[in-house]
C-alpha positions in Angstrom: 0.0 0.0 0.0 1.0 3.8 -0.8 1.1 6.6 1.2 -1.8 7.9 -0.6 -4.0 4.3 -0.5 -3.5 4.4 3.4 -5.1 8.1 4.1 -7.4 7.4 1.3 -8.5 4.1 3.7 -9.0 6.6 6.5 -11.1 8.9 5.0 -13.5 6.5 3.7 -14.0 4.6 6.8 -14.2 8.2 8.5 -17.3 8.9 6.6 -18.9 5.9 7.0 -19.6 5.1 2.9 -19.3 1.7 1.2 -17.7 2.0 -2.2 -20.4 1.6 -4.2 -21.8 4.4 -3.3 -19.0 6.7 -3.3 -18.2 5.3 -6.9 -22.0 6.4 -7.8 -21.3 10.1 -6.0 -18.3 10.6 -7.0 -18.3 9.4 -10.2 -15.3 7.9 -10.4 -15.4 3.9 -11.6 -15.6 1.0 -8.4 -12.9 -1.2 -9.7 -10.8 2.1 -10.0 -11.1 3.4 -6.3 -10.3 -0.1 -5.2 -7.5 0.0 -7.0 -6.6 3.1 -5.3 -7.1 1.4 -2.0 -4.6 -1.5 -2.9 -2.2 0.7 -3.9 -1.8 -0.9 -7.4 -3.6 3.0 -9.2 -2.4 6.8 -8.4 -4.8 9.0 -9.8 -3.0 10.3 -13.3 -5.5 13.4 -13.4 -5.4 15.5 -10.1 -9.4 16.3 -10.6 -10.1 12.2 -9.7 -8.5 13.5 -6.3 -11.0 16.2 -6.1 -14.0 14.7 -6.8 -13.3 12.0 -4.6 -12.8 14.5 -1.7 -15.8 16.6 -2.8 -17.8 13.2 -2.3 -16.4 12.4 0.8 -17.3 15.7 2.4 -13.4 16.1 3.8 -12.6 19.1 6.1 -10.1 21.6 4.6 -7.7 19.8 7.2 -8.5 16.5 5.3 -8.5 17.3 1.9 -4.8 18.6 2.5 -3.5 15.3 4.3 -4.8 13.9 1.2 -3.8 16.3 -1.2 0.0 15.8 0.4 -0.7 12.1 0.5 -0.9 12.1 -2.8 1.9 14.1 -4.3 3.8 12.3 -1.6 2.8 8.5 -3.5 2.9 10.1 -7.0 7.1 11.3 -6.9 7.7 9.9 -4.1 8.7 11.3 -0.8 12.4 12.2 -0.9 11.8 14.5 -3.9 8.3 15.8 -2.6 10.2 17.2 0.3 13.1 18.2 -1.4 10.6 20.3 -3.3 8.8 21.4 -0.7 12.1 22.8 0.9 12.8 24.9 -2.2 9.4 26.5 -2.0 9.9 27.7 1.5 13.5 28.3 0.8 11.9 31.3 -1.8 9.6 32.3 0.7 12.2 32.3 3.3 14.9 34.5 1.1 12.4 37.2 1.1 12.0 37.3 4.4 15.6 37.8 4.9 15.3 40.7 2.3 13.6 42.7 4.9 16.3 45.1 6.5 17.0 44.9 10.0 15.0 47.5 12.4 18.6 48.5 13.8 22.2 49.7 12.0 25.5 49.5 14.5 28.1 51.3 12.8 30.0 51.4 15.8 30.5 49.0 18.7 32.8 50.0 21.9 35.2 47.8 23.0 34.2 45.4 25.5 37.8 45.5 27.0 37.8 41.3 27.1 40.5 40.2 29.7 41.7 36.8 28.7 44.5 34.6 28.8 46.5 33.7 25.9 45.2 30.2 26.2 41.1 30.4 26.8 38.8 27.3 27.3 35.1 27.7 27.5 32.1 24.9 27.8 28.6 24.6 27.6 27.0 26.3 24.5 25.6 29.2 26.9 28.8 30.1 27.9 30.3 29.8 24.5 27.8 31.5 22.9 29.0 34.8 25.5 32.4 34.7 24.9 31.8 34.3 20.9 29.6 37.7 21.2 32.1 39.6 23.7 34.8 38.7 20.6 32.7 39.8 18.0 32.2 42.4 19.5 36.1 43.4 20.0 36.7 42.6 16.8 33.7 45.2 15.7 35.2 47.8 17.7 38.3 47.8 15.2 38.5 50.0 12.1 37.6 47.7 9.1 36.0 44.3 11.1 36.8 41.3 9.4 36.2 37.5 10.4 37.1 34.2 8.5 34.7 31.2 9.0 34.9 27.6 8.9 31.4 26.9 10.0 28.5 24.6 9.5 25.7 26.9 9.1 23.4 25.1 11.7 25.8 25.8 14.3 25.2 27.6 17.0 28.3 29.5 16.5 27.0 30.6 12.9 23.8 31.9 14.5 26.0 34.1 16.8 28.0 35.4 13.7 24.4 36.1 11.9 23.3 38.5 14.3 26.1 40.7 13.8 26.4 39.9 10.5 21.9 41.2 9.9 22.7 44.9 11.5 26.9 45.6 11.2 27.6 47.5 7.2 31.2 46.7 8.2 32.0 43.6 8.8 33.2 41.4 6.0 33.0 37.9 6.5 34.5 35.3 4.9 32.6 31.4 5.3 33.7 27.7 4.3 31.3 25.2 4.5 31.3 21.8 4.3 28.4 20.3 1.4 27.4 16.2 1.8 29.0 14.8 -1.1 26.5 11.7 0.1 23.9 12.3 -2.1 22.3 11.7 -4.8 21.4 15.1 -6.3 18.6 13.9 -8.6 16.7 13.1 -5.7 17.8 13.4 -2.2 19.4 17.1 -1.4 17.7 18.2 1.9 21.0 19.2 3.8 22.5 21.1 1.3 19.6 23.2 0.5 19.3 23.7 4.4 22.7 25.1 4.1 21.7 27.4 1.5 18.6 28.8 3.4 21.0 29.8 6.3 23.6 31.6 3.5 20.9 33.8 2.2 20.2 34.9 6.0 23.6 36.2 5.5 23.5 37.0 2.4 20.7 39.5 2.3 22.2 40.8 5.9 23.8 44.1 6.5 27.5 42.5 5.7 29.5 42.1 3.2 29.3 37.6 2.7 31.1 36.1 0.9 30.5 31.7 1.4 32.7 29.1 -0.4 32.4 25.1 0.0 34.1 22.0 -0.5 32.4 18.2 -0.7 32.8 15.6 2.0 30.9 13.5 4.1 28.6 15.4 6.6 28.8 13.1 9.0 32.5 12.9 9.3 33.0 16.2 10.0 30.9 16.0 13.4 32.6 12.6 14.6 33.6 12.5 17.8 37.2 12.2 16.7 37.0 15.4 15.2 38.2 17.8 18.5 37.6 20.9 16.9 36.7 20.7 13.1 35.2 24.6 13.5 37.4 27.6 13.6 36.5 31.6 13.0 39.3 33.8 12.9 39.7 37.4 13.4 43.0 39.6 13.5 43.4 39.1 16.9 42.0 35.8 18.4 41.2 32.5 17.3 38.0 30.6 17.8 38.2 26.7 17.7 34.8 24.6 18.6 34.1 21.2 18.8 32.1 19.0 17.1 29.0 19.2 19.6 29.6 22.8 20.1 30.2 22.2 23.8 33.7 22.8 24.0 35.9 26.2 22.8 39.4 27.3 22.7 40.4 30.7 22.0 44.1 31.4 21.3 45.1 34.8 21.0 48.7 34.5 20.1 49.5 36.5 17.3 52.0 33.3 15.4 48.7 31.2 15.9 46.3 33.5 14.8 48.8 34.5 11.6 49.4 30.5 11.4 45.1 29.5 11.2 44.8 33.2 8.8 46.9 31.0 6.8 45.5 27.5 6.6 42.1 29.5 6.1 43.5 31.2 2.3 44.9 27.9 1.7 41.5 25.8 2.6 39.6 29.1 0.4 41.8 28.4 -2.4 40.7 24.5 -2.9 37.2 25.7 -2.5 34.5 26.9 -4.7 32.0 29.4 -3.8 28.7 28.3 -3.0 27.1 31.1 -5.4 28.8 33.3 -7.9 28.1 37.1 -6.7 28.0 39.6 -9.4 30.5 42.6 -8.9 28.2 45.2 -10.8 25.1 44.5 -11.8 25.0 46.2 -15.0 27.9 44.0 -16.4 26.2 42.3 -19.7 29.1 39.5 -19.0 26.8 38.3 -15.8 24.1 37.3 -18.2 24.4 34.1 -20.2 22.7 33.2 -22.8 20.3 31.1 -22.3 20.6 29.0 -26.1 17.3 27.2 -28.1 16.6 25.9 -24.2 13.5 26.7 -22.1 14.1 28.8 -19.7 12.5 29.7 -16.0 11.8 32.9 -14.3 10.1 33.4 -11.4 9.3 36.8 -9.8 6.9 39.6 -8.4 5.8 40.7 -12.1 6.1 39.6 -15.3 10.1 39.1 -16.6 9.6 42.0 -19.3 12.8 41.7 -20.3 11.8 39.1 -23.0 10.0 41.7 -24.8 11.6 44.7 -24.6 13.5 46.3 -27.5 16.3 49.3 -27.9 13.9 51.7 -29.0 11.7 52.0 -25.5 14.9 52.4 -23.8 16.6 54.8 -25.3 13.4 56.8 -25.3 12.7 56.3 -21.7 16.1 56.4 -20.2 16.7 60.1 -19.8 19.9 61.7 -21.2 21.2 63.3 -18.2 21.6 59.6 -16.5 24.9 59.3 -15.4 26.7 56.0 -17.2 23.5 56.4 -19.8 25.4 54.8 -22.4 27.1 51.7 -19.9 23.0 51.0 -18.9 22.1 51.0 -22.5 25.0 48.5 -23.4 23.7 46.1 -20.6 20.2 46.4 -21.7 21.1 45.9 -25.1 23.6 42.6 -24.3 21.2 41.1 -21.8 18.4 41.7 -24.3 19.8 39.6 -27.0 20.4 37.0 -24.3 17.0 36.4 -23.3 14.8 37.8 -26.1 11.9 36.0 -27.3 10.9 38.1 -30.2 13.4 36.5 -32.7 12.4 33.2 -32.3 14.1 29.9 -31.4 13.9 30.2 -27.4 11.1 28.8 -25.2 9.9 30.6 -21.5 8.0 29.7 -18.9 7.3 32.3 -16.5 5.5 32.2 -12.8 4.4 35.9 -11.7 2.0 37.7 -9.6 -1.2 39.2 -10.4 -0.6 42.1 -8.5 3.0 42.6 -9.7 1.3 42.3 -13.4 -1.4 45.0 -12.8 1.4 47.2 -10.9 3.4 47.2 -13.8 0.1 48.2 -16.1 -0.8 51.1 -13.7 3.0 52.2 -12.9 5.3 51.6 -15.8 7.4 50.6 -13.4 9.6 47.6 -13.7 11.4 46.3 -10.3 14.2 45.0 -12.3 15.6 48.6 -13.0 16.4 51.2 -10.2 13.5 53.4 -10.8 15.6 56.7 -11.3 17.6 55.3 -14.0 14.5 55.7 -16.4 11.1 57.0 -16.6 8.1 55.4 -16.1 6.8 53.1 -19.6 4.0 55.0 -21.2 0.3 53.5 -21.2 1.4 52.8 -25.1 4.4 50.5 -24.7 2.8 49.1 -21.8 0.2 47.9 -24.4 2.6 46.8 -26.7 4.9 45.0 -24.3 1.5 42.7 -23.5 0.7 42.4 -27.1 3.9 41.2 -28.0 3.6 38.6 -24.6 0.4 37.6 -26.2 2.0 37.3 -29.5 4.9 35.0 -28.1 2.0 32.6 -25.9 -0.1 32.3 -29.5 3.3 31.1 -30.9 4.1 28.5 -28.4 7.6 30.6 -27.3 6.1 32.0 -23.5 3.6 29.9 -21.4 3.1 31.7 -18.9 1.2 31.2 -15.1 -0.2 33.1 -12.3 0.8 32.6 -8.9 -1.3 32.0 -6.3 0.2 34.2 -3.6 -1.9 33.3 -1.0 -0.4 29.2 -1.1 3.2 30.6 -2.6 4.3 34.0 -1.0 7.2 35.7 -3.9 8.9 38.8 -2.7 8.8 41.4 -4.8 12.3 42.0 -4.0 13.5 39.0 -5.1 13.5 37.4 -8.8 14.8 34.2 -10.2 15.9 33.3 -13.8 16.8 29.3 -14.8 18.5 28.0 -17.9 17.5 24.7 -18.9 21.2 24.0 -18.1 21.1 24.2 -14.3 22.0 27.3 -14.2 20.2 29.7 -11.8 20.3 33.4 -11.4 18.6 35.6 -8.7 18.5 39.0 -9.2 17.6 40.8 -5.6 17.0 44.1 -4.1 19.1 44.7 -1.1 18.1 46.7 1.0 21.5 48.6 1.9 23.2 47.9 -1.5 20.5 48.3 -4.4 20.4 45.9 -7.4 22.4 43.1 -6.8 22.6 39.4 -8.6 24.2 36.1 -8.3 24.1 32.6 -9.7 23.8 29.3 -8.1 27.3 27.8 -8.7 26.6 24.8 -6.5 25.2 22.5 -9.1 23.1 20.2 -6.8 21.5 23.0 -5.6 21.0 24.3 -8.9 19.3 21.0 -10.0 16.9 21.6 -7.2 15.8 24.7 -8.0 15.9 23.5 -11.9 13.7 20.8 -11.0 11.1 22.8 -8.6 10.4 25.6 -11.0 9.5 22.6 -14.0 7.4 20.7 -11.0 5.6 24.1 -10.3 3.5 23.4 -13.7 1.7 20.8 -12.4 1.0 21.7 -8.9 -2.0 24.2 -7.6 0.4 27.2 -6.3 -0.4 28.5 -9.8 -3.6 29.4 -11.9 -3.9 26.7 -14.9 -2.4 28.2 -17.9 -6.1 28.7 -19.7 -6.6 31.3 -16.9 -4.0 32.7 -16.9 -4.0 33.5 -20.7 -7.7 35.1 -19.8 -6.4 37.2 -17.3 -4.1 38.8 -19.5 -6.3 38.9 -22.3 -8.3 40.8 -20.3 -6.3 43.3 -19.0 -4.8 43.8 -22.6 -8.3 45.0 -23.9 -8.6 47.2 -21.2 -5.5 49.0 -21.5 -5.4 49.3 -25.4 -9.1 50.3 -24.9 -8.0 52.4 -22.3 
């Protein structure tokens, strides 16, 4: 028996209904549901599943055990919850996008008396001495700090709050990534890791996180003293496994010596997401080839349908770097075009971020004073020619449903049918930034999710979808 055969069981002996007549309510055929209740049939079409809870009368509760039950029997559960964890992993990153109520540019010195030799246990106490360090280090004139830490530690927690309200710190971050894995399916850990970076990342700081591969589990063995280790200028941190124990040295040879063996651990890593320099460098963009590709984001990825002439009419000539923002336009525009054919999109927006754009002219992907706001007529024409590409098979595209998948509208994300990922993100210190997902694993999953998002109801089906914006299209060109 399935997952989905077993709850399915439940609920019919919950409502007290012999198969026959569920078969005659629901509609669906007897020798089918029993089938179901073996476990030898999965419902192929999702609507079987609803008719069958529509019979049965199921609580909202219910019908979502089910509804899980279900998805869980039809890919099975490793990669339904790897799924699942990219979904919240979205919602989570724009969470973290949300600046921090308080900014500490400065920090006194906490005048920390310690030996040269310091040994600390219990994670409370650890925990204390890790802040009154930070917090010495903080004092100093350009704060820096070098990381070799799991980001579930407690440790990395205690560097994250400094690293959510400090504009000065720089922090540097190895992390170990399970090598024992099997990317097509099982990735839960390393995605975990990844939803701690981007607390980081989208922190007051400046992050930057590299990795290597081994096995998890060996790092945390028992015969591993002190596998953790955060450096500053003028102290070493070294923790255990368990995070029970600590040492801090603070002689100067040591602390040069582990600077050292941090640069030459860095130099056999790679980093865990590629961060783009400047934003408006066309070289950040790849072309996305004849593959489908996936974006996912607040409002519509207008960028497919865009052309030279609207910008150089609405980007005004007293822009500084006018020309440099026209180049990128113009190189990222060839890359992801869909007006000259021989490229396929599928793209997941919101409704609001669509009819926000066709009241504003205002497109979150550009820093709204670089160019003024689209005019109600390319506007129109932007959605015609979105129309034009859907009618042609090149752009299918599909409403969110933000109120079962919450999308920042900070926070976009472009996919190549190469694993390769790209988020684009509003910072809310530093402006426009972007970065792609170098780790491939975690690129497969994100690959993966956005393909799996088709068929799932976070999103309108595609026939409404094409209503809605056929809809709004007549009332702006009417308009």
């Amino acid at each position: 028996m399935s997952v989905f055969s077993e709850k399915l069981q439940e609920c019919i002996t919950r409502s007290n209904i012999k198969i026959a007549s569920l078969s005659k309510i629901s509609g669906v055929e007897r020798s089918y549901i029993q089938k179901m209740l073996t476990g030898e049939r999965i419902p192929g079409d999702p609507e079987v599943l609803r008719q069958l809870a529509d019979a049965l009368m199921l609580t909202p509760s219910e019908r979502r055990i089910l509804t899980e039950a279900y998805a869980i029997s039809k890919m099975g559960e490793v990669i339904y919850y790897r799924r699942l964890l990219v979904k919240r992993l979205i919602e989570g990153a724009g969470s973290s996008l949300i600046p921090s109520p308080v900014l500490r540019e400065t920090f006194p010195d906490p005048c920390f008396s310690r030996p040269p030799v310091l040994t600390v246990s219990g994670k409370s106490s650890i925990s204390d001495t890790l802040r009154l360090l930070m917090e010495e280090e903080l004092s100093k004139e350009d704060p820096q700090i070098q990381a070799v830490l799991q980001p579930e530690c407690d440790a990395a927690q205690v560097l994250l709050q400094y690293a959510r309200i400090c504009p000065r710190l720089q922090m540097e971050q190895i992390i170990c990534l399970d090598s024992e894995l099997q990317y097509q399916r099982e990735n839960k850990y390393n995605l975990g890791c990844l939803q701690k970076i981007f607390g980081f990342l989208f922190g007051a700081c400046r992050y930057s996180p590299y990795f290597y591969y081994e096995s998890i589990s060996s790092k945390t063995a028992i015969s591993a003293l002190f596998p953790w280790m955060i450096i500053s200028r003028g102290w070493v941190f070294l923790l255990s496994g368990d995070g029970e124990h600590a040492v801090t040295v603070s002689d100067p040879d040591t602390v040069s010596h582990c600077g050292d063996i941090f640069s030459r651990m860095r130099e056999e890593c790679m980093p865990v997401i590629e961060c783009s320099g400047n934003y408006w460098d066309p070289d950040n963009w790849e072309t996305t080839g004849s593959s489908t590709s996936y974006s996912l984001q607040f409002e519509p990825c207008m960028g497919l349908f865009f052309t030279m002439d609207m910008a150089r009419k609405q980007i005004p000539k007293e822009i500084p770097q006018r020309e440099n923002l026209l180049k990128f336009l113009e190189e990222r525009q060839k890359k992801i075009t869909l007006l000259e054919g021989g490229r396929k999109n599928v793209s997941f927006f919101t409704l609001e971020g669509l009819d926000r754009f066709l009241e504003t002219g205002r497109l979150s992907e550009l820093p709204e004073h670089c160019y003024e706001p689209l005019p109600r007529a390319f506007r129109a024409e932007l959605l015609r020619r979105m129309l034009a590409c859907m009618k042609a098979g090149s752009y299918t595209p599909y409403c969110i449903q933000t109120a079962k998948f919450r999308v920042s509208e900070n926070l976009s994300f472009f996919a190549s049918g190469v694993q390769e990922v790209f988020c684009t993100y509003r910072h809310p210190l530093y402006g426009l930034k972007s970065f792609q997902l170098h780790e491939k694993s975690i690129a497969y999953s994100f690959t993966d999710f956005f393909e799996y998002l088709k068929e799932t109801g976070l999103i309108l089906p595609l026939e409404e979808t094409q209503s809605l914006l056929q809809n709004r299209f007549q009332k702006l060109f009417k308009g």
